[in-house]
N, C-alpha and C positions, 0 to 999 in steps of 0.2 A: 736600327740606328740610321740616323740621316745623314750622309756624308757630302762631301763637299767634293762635287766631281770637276778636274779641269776640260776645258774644248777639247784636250789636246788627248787626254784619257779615255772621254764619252767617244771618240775617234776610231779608238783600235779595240777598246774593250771586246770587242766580238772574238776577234784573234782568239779568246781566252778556252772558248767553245770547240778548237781544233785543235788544244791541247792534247788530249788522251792520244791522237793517235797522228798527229805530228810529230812528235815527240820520237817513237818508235823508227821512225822513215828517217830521221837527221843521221847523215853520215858520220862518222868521227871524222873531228877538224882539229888539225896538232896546233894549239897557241887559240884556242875560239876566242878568247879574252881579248888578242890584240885587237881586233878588230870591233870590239867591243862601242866605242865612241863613233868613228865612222857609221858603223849598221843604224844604230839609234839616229843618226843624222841624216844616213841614204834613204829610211825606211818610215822613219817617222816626221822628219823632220825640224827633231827641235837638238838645240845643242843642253846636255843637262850637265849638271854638276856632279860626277860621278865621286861617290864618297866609298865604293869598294865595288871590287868585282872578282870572283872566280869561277873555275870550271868544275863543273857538274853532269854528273851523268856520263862517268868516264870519256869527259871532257867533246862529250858531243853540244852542250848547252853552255852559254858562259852567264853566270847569275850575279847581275849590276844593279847594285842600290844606287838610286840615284836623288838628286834634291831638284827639283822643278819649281820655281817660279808662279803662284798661283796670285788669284786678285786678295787672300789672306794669307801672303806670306809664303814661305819656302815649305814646299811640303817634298817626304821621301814616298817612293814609289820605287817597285824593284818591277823588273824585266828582266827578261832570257832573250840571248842573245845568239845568232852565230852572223857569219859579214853577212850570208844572203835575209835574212829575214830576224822580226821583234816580234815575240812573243808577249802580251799585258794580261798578268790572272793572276792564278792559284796552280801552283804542281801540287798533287795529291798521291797521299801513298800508305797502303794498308790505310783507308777512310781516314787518314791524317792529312790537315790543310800543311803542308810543309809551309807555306809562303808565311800564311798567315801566324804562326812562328818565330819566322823569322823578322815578319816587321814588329811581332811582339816586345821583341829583343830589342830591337832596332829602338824603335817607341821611349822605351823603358831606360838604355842610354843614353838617349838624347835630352830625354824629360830630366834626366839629375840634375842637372846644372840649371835648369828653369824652376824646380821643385826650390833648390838650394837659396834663390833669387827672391819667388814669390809665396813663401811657406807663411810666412809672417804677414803680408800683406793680405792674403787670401782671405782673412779673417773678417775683413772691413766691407765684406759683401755678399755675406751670411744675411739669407731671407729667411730661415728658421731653422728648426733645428728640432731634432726628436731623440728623446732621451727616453731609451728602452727601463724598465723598472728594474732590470737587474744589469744594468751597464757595470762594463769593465775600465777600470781606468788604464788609459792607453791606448784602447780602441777605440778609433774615432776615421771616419769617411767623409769624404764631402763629396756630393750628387751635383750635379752639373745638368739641369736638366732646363728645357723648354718647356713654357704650360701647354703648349701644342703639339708636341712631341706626340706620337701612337707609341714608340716604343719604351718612352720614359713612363706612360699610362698601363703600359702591358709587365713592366717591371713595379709598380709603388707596391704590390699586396709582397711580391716577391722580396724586396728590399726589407721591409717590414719584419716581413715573417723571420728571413735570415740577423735583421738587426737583436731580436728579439730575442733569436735564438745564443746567438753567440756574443751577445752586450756591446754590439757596437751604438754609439752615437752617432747620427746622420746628421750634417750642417748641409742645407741644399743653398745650392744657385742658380738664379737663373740666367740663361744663356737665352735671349731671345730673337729668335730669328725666321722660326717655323713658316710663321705666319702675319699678317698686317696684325694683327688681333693681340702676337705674344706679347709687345711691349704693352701696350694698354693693358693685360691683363697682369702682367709682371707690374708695374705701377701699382696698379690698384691692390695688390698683394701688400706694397709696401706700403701704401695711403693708409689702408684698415687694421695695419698690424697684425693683417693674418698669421693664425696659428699653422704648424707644421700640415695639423689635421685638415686644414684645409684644401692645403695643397692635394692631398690622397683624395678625398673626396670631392675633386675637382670643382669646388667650390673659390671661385674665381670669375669675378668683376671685370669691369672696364671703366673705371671713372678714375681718371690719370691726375695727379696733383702733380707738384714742381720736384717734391721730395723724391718719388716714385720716378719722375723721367728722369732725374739726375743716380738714381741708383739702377737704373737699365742702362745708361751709357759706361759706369762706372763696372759694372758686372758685367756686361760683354764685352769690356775694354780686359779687363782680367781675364777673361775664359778665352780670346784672343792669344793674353801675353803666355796665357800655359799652354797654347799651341792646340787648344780642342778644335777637332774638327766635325761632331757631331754629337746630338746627347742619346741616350744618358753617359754620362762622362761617371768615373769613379774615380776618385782619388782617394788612395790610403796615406792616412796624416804619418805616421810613426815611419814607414819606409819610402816615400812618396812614390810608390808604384800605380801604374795609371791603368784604369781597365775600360774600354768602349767599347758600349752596345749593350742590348738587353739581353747580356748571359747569364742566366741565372744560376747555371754548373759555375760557370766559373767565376761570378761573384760568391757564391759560398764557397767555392774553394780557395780563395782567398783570405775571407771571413773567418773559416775553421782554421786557416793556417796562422790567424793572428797578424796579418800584414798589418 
């Protein structure tokens, strides 16, 4: 998945490498939390919007979700805390990403109320659409993908196969950003009325009509309002639960669970 890094992220991300055995060295600090806002400003420099925080690690770590300001918009980002120093990663435990968990979570409440907004509208920037032979009614996804995407090309057999398997219908969009190349080839998708199959078989043009650039601004204006920040994007219609990246475990886990 291609994510959308800030200055302020690409910065400290290193930090994330001296986790394992930083961690172990942090003294207990009684209240790590308070100091929570201050560290992120002494340490990092920036002032964020801190929408929660508490203490972890028998209160040796203080773990703040915060919203940061990016050039699309407000994005969450979580940090570990104590006053002397900021932690930016993944804690991990028994080969579990704890973080990545919790922004799951995180993700998935925030998205309701956007899901609740743009459910209906989302429909109006549908590039095609693949209807398995033994579809189930009610299960239906929509792909959120770039034509230049590598990892939206490393998930299409996978998508497929799991569509196929368990009767979902895929409504794809494209999100084009990848590359100078994606909007011209997202146009030409829609100038030629390309089929789903095309898409999979990367079978994708470059000759842009007026139709085709007014539906690239209008679908990445959408993939925007629902707050994607990299593809393949998955969105389940019936729950609006959101899943990014090419996880193929956990889009069939998904899939099997009838989201």
């Amino acid at each position: 998945m291609r994510k959308f890094a800030t200055q302020a992220y690409r910065g400290f991300i290193a930090g994330t490498l001296g986790l394992a055995f930083s961690v172990a060295a942090i003294n207990a600090n009684a209240g790590v939390c308070d100091s929570a806002a201050k560290s992120l400003q002494t340490n990092i420099g920036i002032a964020p919007n801190i929408i929660d925080k508490k203490s972890i690690m028998n209160n040796r770590l203080c773990q703040v979700e915060t919203k940061i300001n990016t050039p699309r918009g407000n994005q969450t980002i979580v940090f570990y805390t104590t006053k002397d120093f900021v932690i930016a990663g993944s804690i991990f435990k028994n080969r579990k990403n704890l973080t990545a968990d919790i922004m799951q979570n995180i993700s998935n409440s925030q998205f309701a109320s956007t899901w609740k907004k743009y459910k209906k509208s989302i429909n109006k920037v549908i590039a095609a659409t693949y209807t398995p032979k033994h579809a189930k009614k009610g299960r239906l996804v929509y792909e959120i993908a770039d034509p230049n995407c590598p990892f939206c090309e490393r998930m299409k057999p996978v998508v497929k196969k799991f569509a196929d398997k368990y009767g979902y219908t895929v409504k794809l969009i494209f999100f084009s950003f990848e590359r100078p190349s994606s909007p011209k080839k997202t146009s030409d998708f829609i100038c030629k009325h390309r089929p789903f199959v095309d898409y999979f078989m990367n079978n994708l043009g470059t000759k842009t009509c007026k139709k085709g650039d007014e539906y690239v601004k209008k679908a990445n204006q959408m993939a925007q309002n629902l707050g994607v920040t990299g593809t393949p994007t998955f969105i389940f219609a019936r729950t609006g639960q959101k899943m990014v990246g090419a996880n193929p475990t956990g889009l069939e886990n998904m899939m099997k669970g009838g989201k």
